[in-house]
GUTILUM-464109 format. One record per residue (C-alpha): residue number from 0; residue in three letters; x, y, z. Coordinates in nm, 2 decimals, decimal comma. Example, Ala and Ser with C-alpha at 12.3 -4.5 7.8 and 13.67 -1.06 7.14 Angstrom:
% GUTILUM-464109
PT:0:ALA:1,23:-0,45:0,78
PT:1:SER:1,37:-0,11:0,71
***
This chain:
% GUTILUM-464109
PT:0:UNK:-0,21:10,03:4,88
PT:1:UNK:-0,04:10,39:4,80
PT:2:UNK:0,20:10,23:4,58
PT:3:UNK:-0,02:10,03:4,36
PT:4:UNK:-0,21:10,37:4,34
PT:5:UNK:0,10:10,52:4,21
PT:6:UNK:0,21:10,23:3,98
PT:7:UNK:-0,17:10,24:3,81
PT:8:UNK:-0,14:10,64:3,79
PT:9:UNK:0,27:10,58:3,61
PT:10:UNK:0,09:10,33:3,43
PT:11:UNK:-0,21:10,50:3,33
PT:12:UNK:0,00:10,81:3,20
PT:13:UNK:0,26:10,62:3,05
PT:14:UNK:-0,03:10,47:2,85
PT:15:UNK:-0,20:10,83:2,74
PT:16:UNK:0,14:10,93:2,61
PT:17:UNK:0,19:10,64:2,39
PT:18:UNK:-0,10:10,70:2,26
PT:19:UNK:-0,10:11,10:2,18
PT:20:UNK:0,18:11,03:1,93
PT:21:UNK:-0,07:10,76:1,75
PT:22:UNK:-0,35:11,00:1,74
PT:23:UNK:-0,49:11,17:1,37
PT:24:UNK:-0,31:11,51:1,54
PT:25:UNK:-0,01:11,47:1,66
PT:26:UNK:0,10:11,69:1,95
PT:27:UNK:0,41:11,90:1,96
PT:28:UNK:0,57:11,99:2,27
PT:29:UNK:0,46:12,31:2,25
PT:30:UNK:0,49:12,59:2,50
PT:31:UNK:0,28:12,56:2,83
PT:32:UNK:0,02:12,77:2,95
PT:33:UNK:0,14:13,02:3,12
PT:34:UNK:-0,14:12,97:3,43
PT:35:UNK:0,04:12,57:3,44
PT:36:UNK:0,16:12,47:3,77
PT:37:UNK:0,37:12,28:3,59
PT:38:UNK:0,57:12,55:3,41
PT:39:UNK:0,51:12,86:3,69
PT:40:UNK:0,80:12,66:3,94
PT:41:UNK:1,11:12,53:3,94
PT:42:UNK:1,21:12,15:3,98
PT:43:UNK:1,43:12,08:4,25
PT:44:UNK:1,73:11,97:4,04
PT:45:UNK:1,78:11,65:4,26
PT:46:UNK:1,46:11,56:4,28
PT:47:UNK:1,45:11,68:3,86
PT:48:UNK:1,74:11,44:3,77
PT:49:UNK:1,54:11,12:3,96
PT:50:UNK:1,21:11,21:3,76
PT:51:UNK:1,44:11,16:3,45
PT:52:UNK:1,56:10,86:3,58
PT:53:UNK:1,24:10,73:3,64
PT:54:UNK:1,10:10,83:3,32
PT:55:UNK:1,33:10,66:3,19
PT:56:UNK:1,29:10,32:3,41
PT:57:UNK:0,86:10,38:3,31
PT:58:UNK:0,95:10,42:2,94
PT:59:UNK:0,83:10,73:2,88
PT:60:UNK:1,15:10,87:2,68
PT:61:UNK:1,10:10,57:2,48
PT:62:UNK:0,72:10,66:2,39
PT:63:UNK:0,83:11,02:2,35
PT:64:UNK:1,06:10,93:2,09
PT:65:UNK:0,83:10,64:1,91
PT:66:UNK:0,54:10,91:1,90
PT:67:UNK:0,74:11,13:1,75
PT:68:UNK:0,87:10,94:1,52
PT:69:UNK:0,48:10,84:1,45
PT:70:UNK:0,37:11,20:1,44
PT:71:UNK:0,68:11,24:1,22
PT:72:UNK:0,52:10,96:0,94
PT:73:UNK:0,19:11,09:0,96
PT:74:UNK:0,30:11,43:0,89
PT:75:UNK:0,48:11,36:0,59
PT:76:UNK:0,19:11,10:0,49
PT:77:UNK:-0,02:11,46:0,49
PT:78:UNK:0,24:11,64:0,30
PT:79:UNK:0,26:11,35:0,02
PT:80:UNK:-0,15:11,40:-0,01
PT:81:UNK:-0,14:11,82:-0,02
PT:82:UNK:0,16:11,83:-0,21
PT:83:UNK:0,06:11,86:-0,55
PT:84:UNK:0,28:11,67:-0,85
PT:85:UNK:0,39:11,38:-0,95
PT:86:UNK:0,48:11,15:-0,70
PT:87:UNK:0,82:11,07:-0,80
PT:88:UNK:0,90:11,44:-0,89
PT:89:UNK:1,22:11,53:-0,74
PT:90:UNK:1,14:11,91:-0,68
PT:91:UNK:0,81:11,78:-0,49
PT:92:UNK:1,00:11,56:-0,33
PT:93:UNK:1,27:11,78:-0,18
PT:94:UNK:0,98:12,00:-0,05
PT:95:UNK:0,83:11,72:0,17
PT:96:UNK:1,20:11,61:0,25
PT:97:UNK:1,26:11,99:0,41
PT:98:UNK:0,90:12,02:0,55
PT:99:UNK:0,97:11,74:0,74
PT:100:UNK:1,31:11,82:0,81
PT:101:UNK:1,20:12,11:0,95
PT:102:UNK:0,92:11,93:1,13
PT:103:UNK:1,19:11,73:1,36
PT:104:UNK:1,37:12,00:1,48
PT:105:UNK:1,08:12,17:1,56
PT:106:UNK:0,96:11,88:1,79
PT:107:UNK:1,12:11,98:2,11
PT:108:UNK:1,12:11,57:2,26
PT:109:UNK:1,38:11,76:2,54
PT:110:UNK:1,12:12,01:2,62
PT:111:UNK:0,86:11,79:2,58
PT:112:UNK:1,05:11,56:2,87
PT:113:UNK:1,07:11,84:3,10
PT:114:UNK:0,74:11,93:3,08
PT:115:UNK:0,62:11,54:3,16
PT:116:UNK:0,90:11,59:3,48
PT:117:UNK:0,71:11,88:3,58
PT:118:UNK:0,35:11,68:3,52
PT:119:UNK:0,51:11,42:3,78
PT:120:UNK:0,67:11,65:4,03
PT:121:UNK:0,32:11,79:4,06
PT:122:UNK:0,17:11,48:4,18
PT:123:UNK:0,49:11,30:4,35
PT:124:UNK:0,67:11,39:4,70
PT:125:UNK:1,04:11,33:4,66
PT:126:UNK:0,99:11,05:4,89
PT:127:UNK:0,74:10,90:4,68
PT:128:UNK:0,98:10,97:4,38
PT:129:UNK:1,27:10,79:4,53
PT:130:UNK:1,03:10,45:4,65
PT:131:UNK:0,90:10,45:4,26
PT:132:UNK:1,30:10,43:4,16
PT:133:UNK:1,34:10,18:4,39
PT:134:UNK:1,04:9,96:4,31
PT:135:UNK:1,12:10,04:3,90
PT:136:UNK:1,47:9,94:3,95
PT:137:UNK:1,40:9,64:4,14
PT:138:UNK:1,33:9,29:3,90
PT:139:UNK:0,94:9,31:3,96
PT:140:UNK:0,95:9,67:3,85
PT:141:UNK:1,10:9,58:3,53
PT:142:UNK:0,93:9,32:3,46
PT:143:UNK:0,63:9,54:3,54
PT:144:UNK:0,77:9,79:3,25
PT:145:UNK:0,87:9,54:2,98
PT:146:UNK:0,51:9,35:3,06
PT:147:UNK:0,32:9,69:3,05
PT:148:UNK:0,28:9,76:2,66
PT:149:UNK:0,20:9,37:2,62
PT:150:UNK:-0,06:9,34:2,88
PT:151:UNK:-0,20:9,69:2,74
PT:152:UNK:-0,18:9,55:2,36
PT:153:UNK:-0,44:9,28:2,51
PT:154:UNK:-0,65:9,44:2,71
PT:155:UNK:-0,70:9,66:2,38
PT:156:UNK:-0,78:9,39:2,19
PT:157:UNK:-1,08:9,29:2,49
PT:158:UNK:-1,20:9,62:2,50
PT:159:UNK:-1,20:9,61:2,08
PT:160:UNK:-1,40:9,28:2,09
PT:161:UNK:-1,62:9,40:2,34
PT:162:UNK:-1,70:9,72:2,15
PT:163:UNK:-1,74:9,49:1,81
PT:164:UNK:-1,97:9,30:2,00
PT:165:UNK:-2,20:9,56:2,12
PT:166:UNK:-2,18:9,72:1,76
PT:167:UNK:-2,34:9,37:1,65
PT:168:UNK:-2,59:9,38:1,90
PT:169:UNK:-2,70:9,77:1,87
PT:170:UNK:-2,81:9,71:1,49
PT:171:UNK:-3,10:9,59:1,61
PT:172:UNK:-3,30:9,92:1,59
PT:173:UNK:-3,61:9,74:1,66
PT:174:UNK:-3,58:9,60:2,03
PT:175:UNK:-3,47:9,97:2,15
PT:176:UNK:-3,75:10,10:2,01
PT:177:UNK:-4,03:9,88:2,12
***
């Protein structure tokens, strides 16, 4: 039971970060509080190197590195709508080319990986840490990772239809007010 409560929790955040970097505001890895219990403590660095292994075997530097390179087109989407000019002006153009350039240096995916290690040595025991590695690295587990962004690409697509439905069925102003 414990570890199907850990594989829905990797799961569940796994999912959240996949989806930050498709939001309308992308997030930067940007410094942590400083009240974080995250950030106030160091990560054993055994215990630091097998969260990076597991984030690794759940995806996660994957999803880091396909949001940014969403929040990375969105941003220079923005750019080519404030920018004023021409669209094929080359001095406009090399302004959004260095805007963004800058941009990707500024996004800290390293940082930003750290800080999700931190997130999961908060809520994992080294022991628990170790028996997710194992699972992950065992066939199920990675069938369990490479089945993960199908299985969540169709239960989107449910929850869509469902919410489509009731949208259909909530125009009806009149039975909700009789």
């Amino acid at each position: 039971m414990k570890a199907v409560l850990a594989l829905i929790a990797i799961y569940v955040a796994a999912f959240i970060i996949a989806t930050q970097g498709a939001s309308q505001n992308p997030v930067q890895a940007s410094a942590p509080e400083s009240g974080s219990a995250a950030s106030s403590r160091a990560i054993d660095p055994a215990k630091e190197a097998d969260l990076r292994t597991l984030l690794e075997f759940v995806g996660v530097k994957d999803q880091q590195q396909e949001a940014a390179g969403v929040a990375t087109s969105q941003y220079r989407e923005r750019l080519r709508a404030s920018v004023p000019g021409a669209p094929n002006d080359s001095s406009r153009q090399a302004l959004i080319n260095a805007a963004v350039d800058t941009y990707q240096k500024k996004l800290d995916q390293q940082r930003a990986l750290q800080q999700i290690a931190g997130i999961y040595d908060k809520h994992y025991t080294d022991e628990e840490v170790r028996g997710l590695l194992e699972f992950f690295g065992s066939p199920l587990g990675r069938k369990f990772t490479a089945e993960s962004s199908r299985i969540s690409a169709e239960i989107s697509a449910v929850q869509e239809a469902a919410a489509a439905n009731a949208t259909r069925g909530a125009g009806d102003y009149g039975d909700a007010v009789t």
